[in-house]
N, C-alpha and C positions, 0 to 999 in steps of 0.2 A: 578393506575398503579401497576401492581404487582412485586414483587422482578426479578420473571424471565423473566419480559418483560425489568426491568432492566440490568440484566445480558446481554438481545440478545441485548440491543441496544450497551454495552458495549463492545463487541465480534464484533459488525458490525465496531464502529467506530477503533477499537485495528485495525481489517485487513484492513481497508480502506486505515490505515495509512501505513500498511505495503507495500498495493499494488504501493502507491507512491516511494517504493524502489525498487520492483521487483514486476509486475504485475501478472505472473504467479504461482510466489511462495504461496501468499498468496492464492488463487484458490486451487492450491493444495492440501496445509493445511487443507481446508476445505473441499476439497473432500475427503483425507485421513480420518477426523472427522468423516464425516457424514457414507462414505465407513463404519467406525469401531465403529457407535450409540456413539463419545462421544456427537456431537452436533444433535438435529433433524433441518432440515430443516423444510422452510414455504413446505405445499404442491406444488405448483408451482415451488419449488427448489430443489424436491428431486433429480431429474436427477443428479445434483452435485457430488451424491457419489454414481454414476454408476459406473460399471469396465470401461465401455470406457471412462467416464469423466474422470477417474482415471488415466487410460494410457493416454490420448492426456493433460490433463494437465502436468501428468508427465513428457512428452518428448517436451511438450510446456515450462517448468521450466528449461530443459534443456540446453534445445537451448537456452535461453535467457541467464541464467547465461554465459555460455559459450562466448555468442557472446558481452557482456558487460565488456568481460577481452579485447578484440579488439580495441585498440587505433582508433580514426577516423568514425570505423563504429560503438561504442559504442555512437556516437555525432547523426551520422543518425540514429540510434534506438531510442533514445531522441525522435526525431521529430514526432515518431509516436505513442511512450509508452506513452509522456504524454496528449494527449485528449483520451488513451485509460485509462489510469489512471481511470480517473472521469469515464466512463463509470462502470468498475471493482468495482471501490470504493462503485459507486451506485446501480449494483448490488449485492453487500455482504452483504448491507444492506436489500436490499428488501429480499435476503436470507436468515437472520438472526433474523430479530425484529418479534418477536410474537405480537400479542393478542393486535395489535394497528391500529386505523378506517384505510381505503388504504388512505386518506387524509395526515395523520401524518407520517404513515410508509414511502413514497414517499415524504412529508416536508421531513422527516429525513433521507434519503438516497440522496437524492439531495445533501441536503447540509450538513450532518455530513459526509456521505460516502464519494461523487463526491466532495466535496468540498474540504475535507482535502487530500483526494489521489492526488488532483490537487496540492495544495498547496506542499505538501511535494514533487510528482512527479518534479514542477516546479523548485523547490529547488535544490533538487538531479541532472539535468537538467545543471543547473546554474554553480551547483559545479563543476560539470565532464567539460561542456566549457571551465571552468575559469582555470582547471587542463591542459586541453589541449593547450591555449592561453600560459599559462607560461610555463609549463615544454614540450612543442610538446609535448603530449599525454602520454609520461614517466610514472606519477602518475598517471594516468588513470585507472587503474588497481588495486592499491593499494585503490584508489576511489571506485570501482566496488568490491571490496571486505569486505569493510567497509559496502555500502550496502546492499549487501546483507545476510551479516553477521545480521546487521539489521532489513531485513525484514524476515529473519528464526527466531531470537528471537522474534521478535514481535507476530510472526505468535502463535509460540508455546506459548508465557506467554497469548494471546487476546483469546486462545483458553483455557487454561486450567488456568486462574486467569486473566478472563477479564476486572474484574475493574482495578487491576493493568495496565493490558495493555491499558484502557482508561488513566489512570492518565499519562503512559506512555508518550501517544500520547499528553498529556498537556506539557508534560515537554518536547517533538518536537515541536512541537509548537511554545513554550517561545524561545528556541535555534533558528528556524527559524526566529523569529519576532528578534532576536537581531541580528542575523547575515544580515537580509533585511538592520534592520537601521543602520549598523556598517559601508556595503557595500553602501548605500546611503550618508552617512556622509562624507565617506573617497570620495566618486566620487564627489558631492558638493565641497572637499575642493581643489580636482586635477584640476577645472574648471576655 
């Protein structure tokens, strides 16, 4: 395995995890890259960093942000952003990872990309309900900004120091898996 087939897998799994905060955002990123040669895509992906992929992710990153500061229908967008998640995740991956047999490159777009955009997507998901359950939807916002605060730095470090942005996505991960068993211990003890 060669350094740069390290790096793309690096870059695939940085955005996978972004997409599970903002689905569009990271798309973009990627199309703005490839749009301006810093990443090359797989052949099969160049389309990505067409002008119209450019414009309709554009105004697809817009509308999302936008509509995820909306108390109530940020909850309904939940329901549909996260099996698109994994979808997103999976393909940034296939768009991403060079110079590896379609057997591993599709193993690891499954399950580094779709897996983790799932996991974090579900998370994110979790947080923004539980925001809207306590505060009626009040913090929701301040949620929705945290996010995608989040998934523009991720975008930008996975793209331009993507090991960092893999380590990143370890270190969501680890906050994820503690906050799962934090939120599982504390409902075990309310029972």
């Amino acid at each position: 395995m060669t350094f740069e087939t390290i790096i793309s897998i690096c870059l695939g799994i940085g955005l996978s995890a972004s997409v599970g905060f903002r689905v569009f955002l990271p798309l973009f990123a990627l199309s703005v890259s490839s749009y301006f040669d810093v990443w090359q895509l797989n052949e099969s992906w160049e389309w990505i960093g067409s002008t119209a992929a450019l414009i309709t992710l554009g105004a697809a990153t817009i509308v999302e942000i936008v509509t995820y500061f909306i108390p109530y229908i940020d909850n309904v967008l939940d329901s549909v952003t996260v099996p698109l998640a994994a979808l997103a995740g999976t393909a940034i991956m296939l768009s991403t990872v060079a110079d590896l047999s379609p057997v591993i490159t599709w193993s690891l777009a499954i399950i580094a990309g779709g897996g983790t955009a799932a996991v974090v997507a579900g998370t994110s998901s979790t947080t923004r309900l539980t925001s809207t359950l306590t505060t009626g939807g009040v913090a929701n916002p301040v949620v929705s900004m945290i996010e995608t605060g989040t998934s523009v730095i991720m975008s930008i470090v996975s793209i331009f120091l993507p090991i960092v942005g893999a380590v990143l996505v370890i270190f969501i991960l680890f906050v994820v898996f503690k906050l799962y068993k934090k939120f599982k211990t504390t409902k075990i003890k309310n029972q």
